[in-house]
C-alpha positions, 0 to 999 in steps of 0.5 A, spaced: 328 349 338 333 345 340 338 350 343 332 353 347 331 346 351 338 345 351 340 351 355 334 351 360 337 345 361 335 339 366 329 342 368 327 342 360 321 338 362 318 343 365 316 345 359 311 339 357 305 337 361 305 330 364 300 325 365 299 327 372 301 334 373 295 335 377 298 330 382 305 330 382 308 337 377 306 343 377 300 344 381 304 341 387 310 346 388 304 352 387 300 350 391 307 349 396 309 356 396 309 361 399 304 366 401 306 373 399 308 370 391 302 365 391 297 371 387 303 371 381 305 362 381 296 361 382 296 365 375 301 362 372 297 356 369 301 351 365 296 347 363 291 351 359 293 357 354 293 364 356 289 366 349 285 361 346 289 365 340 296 363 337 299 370 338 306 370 339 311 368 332 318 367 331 321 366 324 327 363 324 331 362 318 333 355 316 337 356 309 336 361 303 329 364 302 326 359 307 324 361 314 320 357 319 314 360 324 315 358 332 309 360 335 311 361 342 304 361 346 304 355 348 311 355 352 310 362 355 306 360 361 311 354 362 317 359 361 313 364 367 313 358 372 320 356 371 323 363 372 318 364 378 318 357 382 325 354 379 331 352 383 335 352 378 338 359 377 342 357 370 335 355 368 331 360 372 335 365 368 334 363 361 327 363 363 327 370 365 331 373 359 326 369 354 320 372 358 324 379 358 324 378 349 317 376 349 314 381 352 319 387 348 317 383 342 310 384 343 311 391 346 314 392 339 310 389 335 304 393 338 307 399 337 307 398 329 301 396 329 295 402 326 291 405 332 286 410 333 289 417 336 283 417 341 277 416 343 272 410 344 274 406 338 281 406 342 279 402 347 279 396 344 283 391 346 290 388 342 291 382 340 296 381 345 291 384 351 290 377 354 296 375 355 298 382 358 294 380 363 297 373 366 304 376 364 304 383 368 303 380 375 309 376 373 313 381 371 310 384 378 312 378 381 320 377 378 322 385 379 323 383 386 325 377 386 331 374 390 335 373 384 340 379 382 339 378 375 331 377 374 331 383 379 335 387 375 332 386 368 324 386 370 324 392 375 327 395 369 322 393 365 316 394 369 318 402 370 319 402 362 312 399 361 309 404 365 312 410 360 311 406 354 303 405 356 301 411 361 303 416 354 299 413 349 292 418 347 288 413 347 282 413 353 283 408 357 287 403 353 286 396 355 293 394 355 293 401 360 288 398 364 290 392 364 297 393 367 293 398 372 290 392 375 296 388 376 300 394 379 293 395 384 292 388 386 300 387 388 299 393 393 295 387 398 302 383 398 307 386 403 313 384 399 310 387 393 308 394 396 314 399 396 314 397 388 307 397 386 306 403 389 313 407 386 310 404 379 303 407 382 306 414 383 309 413 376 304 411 372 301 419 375 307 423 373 308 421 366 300 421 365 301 428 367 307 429 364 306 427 356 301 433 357 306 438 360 311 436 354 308 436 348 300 439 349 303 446 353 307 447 347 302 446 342 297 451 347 301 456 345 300 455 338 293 458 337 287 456 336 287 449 332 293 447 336 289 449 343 283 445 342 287 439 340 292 441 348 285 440 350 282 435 348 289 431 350 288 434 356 282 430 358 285 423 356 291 424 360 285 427 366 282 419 364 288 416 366 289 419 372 283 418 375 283 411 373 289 410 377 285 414 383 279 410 382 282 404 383 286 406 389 280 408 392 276 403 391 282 399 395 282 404 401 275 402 402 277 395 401 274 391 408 281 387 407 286 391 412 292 389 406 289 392 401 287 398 404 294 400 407 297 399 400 292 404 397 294 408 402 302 408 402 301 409 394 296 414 395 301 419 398 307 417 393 302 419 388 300 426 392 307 428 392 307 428 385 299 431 384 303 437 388 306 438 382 301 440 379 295 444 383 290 443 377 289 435 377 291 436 386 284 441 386 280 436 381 281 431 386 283 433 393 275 432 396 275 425 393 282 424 396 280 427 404 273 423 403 276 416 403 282 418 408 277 418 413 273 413 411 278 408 412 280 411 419 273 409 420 274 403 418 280 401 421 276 401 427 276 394 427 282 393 425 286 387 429 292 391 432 298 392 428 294 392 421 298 399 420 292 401 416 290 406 421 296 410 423 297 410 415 290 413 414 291 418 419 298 420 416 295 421 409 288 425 412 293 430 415 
């Protein structure tokens, strides 16, 4: 523990509450940021855990047979801000870097762990679900971030989340949907468009593509193997269209930002639809309903919303 204060270094203080942190601390500088990162800082709450549960654990060994348990729940939330909002770049460093183990650690630890292979009991959620969904928007958040270093390793991971979640068979994990949800949401913000709509776009080829690696070549098995290719087939369908259903629920979103986001994701997303003309066919009159429904919307628009010119580029 000391060495992990040690090397956040000056600003290791971040990492307790003060008595006045309302006033004078952390809520300050979030309230002081930037616009276009203020979902991600605003999510970032240092003084109340994510889960109300201990999760996250380390054993660390101090001698022969004797291992000592670090819970890390309660640094986790300080260690966000720190590598979101720090001025410091060796401490703005080193808290991306514990960010980027503790999420492999519990991405590992969920991985062995039992689950269903499909179905409804499926969707229950894991232990870590509650603190996937304060910590997929940061990851979001850090993968476009002006230091090299924090970009390259959480763009990086964003896209390995992405295959890691959209290949489970599982209909509508919750952990899928949760990252789902932060990657939609980030679409209204400008900076955080291209990323989450190039995220949107592979979360759609690999949902698509698990079925054609591993389910073509059990459909040409037999009989057995068929009926597994198909039951495979409708939980990949699920995934893609939840992605759908909330890019659609976006472009008709009276927010103008939110809208052109659904769309710059939406036709990332059909160029990898075209590959595959069945999932195309099974929701192209879904697809051309709301194009032009966001064009009617886009009528009251203010000028140089972009929604407009972007709805007419998708409907055609």
């Amino acid at each position: 523990v000391a060495r992990i204060l040690g090397a956040v270094g000056g600003v290791a203080h971040v990492l307790v509450d003060d008595v006045d942190d309302d006033k004078f601390g952390v809520s300050a500088r979030v309230e002081s940021s930037s616009s276009s990162s203020s979902s991600a800082l605003t999510s970032v709450s240092t003084s109340t855990l994510w889960d109300f549960e201990k999760r996250v654990s380390l054993d660390v060994e101090v001698g022969e047979s004797c291992f000592v348990t670090i819970w890390l729940d309660q640094i986790i939330p300080h260690v966000s801000l720190v590598a979101l909002s720090s001025t410091d770049r060796a401490a703005k460093i080193a808290a991306a870097e514990f960010l980027h183990a503790v999420t492999l650690l519990m991405v590992g630890r969920n991985a062995r762990r039992w689950s269903p292979e499909a179905g409804d009991h499926a969707r229950e959620a894991t232990p870590f679900h509650k603190l996937y969904q304060k910590l997929f928007p940061v990851i979001l958040e850090l993968a476009i971030d002006a230091e090299p270093v924090t970009k390259t390793l959480f763009s990086a991971l964003a896209t390995q989340l992405i295959r890691w979640f959209t290949r489970n068979q599982a209909r509508e994990a919750a952990e899928t949907m949760a990252l789902l949800d932060a990657i939609v949401e980030g679409l209204k913000w400008k900076d955080r468009r291209d990323l989450c709509a190039g995220l949107a776009a592979e979360c759609l080829k690999w949902s698509v593509r698990s079925l054609g690696a591993e389910d073509l070549s059990a459909g040409r098995g037999g009989r057995g193997n068929a009926s597994a290719s198909v039951s495979a087939a409708n939980n990949v369908a699920v995934n893609v269209s939840s992605l759908l259903r909330r890019l659609f629920a976006f472009q008709t979103h009276p927010d103008p930002n939110r809208r052109l986001g659904a769309v710059v994701a939406l036709r990332l997303c059909l160029n990898e639809l075209r590959q595959f003309p069945e999932h195309a066919e099974a929701h192209a009159l879904e697809i051309l309903e709301t194009s032009l429904r966001i064009l009617r919307l886009a009528e009251r628009d203010p000028p140089g919303a972009g929604a407009a010119e972007a709805g007419t580029l998708l409907a055609r």
